[in-house]
C-alpha positions as CSV (number, residue, x, y, z in Angstrom):
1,X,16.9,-13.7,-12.8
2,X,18.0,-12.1,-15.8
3,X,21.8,-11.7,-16.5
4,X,22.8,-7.8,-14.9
5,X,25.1,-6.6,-17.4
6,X,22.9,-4.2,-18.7
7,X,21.5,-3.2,-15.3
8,X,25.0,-2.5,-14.1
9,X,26.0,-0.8,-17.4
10,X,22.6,1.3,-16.6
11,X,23.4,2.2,-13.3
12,X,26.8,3.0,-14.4
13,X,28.5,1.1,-11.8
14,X,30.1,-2.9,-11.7
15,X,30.0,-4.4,-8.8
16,X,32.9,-6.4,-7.5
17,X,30.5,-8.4,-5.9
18,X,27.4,-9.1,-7.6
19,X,25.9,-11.0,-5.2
20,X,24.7,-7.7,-3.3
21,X,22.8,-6.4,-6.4
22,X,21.0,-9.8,-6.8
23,X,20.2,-10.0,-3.0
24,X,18.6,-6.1,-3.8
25,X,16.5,-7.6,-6.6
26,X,15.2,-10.2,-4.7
27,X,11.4,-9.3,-3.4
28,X,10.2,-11.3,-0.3
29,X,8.1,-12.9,-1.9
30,X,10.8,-15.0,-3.7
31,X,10.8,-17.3,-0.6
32,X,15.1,-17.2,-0.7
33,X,16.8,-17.5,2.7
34,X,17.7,-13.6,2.1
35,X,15.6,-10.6,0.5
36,X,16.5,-6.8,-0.1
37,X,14.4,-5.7,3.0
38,X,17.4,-5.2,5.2
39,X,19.2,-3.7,2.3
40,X,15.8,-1.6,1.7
41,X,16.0,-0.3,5.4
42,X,19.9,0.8,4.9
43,X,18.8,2.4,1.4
44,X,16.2,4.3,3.0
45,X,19.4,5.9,5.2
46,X,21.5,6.5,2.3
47,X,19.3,8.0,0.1
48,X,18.2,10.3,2.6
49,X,21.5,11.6,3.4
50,X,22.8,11.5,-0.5
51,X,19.8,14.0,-1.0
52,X,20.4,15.9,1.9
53,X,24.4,16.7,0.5
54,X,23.3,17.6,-2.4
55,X,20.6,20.4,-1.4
56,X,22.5,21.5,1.0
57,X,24.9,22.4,-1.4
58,X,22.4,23.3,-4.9
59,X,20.3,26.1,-2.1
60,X,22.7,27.6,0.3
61,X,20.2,30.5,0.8
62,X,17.1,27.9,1.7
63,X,16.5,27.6,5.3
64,X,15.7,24.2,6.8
65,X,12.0,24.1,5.9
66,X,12.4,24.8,2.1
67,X,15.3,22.1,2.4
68,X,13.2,19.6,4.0
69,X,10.2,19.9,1.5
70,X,12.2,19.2,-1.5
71,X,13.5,16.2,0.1
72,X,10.6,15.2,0.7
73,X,9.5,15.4,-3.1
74,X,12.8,13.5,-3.8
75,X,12.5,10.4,-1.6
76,X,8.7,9.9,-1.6
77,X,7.7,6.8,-3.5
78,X,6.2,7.8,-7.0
79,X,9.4,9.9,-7.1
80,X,11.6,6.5,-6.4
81,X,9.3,4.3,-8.6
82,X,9.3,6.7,-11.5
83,X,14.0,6.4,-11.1
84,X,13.0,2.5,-10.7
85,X,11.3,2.7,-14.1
86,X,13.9,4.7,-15.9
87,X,16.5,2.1,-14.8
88,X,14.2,-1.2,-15.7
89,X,14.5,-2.2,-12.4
90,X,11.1,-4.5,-12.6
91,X,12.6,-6.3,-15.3
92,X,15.5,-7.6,-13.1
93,X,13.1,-8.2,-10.3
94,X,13.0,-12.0,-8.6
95,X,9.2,-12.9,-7.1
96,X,7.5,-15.9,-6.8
97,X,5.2,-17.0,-9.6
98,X,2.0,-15.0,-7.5
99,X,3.7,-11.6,-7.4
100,X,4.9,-12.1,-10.4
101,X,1.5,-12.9,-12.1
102,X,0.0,-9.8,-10.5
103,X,2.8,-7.3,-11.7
104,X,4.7,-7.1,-9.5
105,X,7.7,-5.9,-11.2
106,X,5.1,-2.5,-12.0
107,X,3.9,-1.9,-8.4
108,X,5.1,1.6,-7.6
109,X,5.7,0.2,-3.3
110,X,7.8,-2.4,-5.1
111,X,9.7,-0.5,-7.2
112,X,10.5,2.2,-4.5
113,X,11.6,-0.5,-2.4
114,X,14.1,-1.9,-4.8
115,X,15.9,1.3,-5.9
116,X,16.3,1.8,-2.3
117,X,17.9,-1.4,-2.4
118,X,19.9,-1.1,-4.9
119,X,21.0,2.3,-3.5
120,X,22.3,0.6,-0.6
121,X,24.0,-2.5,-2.1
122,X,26.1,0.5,-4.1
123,X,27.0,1.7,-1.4
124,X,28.2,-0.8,0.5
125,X,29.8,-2.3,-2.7
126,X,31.9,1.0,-3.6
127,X,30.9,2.8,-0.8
128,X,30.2,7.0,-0.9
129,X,31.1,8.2,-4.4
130,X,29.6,5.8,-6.6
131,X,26.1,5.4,-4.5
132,X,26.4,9.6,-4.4
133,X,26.7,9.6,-8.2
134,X,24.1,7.1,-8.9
135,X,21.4,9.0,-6.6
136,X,22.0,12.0,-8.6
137,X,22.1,10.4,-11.9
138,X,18.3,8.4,-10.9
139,X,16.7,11.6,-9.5
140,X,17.5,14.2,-12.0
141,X,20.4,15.9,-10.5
142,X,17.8,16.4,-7.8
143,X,15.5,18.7,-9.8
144,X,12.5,18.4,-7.3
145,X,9.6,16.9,-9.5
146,X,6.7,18.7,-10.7
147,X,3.7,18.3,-7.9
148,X,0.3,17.3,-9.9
149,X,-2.5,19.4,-8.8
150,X,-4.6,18.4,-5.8
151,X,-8.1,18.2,-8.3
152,X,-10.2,16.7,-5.2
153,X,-9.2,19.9,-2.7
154,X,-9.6,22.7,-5.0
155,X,-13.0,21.3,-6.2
156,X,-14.0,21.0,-2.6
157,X,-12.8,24.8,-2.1
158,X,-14.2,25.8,-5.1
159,X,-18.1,24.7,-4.4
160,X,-17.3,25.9,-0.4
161,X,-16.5,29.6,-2.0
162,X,-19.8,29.7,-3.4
163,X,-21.8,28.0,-0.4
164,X,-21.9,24.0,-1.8
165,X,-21.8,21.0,-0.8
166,X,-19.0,18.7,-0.3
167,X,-18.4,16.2,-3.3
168,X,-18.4,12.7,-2.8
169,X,-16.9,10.0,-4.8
170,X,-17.8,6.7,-5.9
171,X,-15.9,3.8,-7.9
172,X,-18.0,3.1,-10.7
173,X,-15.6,0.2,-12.7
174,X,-13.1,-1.2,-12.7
175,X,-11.6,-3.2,-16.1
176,X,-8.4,-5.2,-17.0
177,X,-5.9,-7.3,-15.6
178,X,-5.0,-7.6,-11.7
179,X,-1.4,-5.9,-13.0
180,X,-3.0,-2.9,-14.9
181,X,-6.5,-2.0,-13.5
182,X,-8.4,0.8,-14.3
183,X,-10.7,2.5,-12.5
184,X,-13.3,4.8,-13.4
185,X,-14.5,7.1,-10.5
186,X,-17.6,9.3,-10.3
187,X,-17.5,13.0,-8.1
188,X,-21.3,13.9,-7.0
189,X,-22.7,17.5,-5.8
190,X,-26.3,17.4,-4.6
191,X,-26.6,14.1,-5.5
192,X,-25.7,14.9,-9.3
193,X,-22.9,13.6,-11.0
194,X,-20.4,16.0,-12.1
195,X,-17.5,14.4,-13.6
196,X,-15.9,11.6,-14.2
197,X,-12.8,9.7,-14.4
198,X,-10.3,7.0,-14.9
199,X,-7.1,6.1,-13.4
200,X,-4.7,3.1,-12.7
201,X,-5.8,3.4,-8.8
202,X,-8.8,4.5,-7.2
203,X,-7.2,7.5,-5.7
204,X,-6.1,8.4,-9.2
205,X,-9.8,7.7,-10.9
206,X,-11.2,10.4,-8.4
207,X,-8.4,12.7,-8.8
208,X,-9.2,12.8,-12.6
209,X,-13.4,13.2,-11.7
210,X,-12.4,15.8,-9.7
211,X,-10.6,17.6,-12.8
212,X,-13.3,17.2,-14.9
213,X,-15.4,18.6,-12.5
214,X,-13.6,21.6,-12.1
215,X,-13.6,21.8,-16.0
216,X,-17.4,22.3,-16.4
217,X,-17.7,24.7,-13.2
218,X,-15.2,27.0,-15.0
């Protein structure tokens, strides 16, 4: 595992004891005696309620379903992996030599997981302040992210306004190394193709079909 000075210096916090921030670092996969998935599990906890403080206190006129949907868009996981990646957090990561090979240290589940862990280790390292500042400094001062468009439902809306048929997808290639696959999707109506696209997952290939799709309807 990589020395942590920069990671810490990152984070903006020193831990007194540094064996918590290794023990968040290390994936199960590592085959150690310990891993970060009970620390994961805590993290989970104290993110949620590090968030929670903070909204409640940024939107004192938003009512409890407001609240609760811009957590949501805080704590889900491309939200997490995208802090994770900001912070290098794949660099520091320990796996075995198969996760390792397959990127692990990229995997957006992985990531998640290990800023959650990391959250938590914080926390019980320094306890509330420092694991409240951290949270806010990863997530934006909890600006809720921009949501991408939802390509796949308005296409299907779109060709059900004017009496269509659904659109159907189909995974056409897929190129590159187990650690950065692409996929290229095709969306069909009637039978026709009518778009295409490509996209580091297969949910993200269609997504991108779906787009171009809704380009040449107009």
């Amino acid at each position: 595992m990589k020395e942590l000075d920069s990671l810490q210096k990152a984070l903006g916090y020193s831990f007194r004891d540094e064996r918590l921030l290794r023990l968040a670092l290390t994936h199960p996969s590592a085959g150690c005696p310990e891993d970060n998935q009970r620390l994961e599990f805590l993290g989970d906890a104290v993110l949620q309620l590090c968030v929670s403080v903070a909204l409640y206190g940024q939107h004192p006129a938003d009512q409890e379903g407001s609240l609760t949907q811009l957590r949501q868009a805080l704590v889900r996981e491309e939200t997490l992996a995208e802090a994770a990646k900001r912070l290098n957090l794949g660099e520091y990561l320990l796996f075995d030599k198969g996760e390792a090979a397959s990127g692990g240290g990229h995997k957006p589940s992985v990531l998640c997981d290990a800023m959650e862990a990391v959250l938590a280790a914080v926390y019980l390292d320094g306890g509330w302040e420092p694991v409240s500042a951290l949270c806010a400094r990863a997530l934006n001062n909890y600006a809720a992210p921009p949501r991408e468009k939802n390509w796949k439902s308005l296409l299907q809306e779109k060709t059900q306004e004017h009496g269509g048929c659904t659109p159907s997808y189909r995974i056409v290639a897929e190129e590159g190394p187990a650690h950065a696959r692409t996929f290229t999707a095709e969306v069909l109506l009637d039978g026709r193709v009518a778009g295409r696209g490509a996209g580091g997952t297969k949910k993200q290939a269609e997504q991108e079909a779906a787009h171009a799709a809704m380009n040449q309807i107009g």
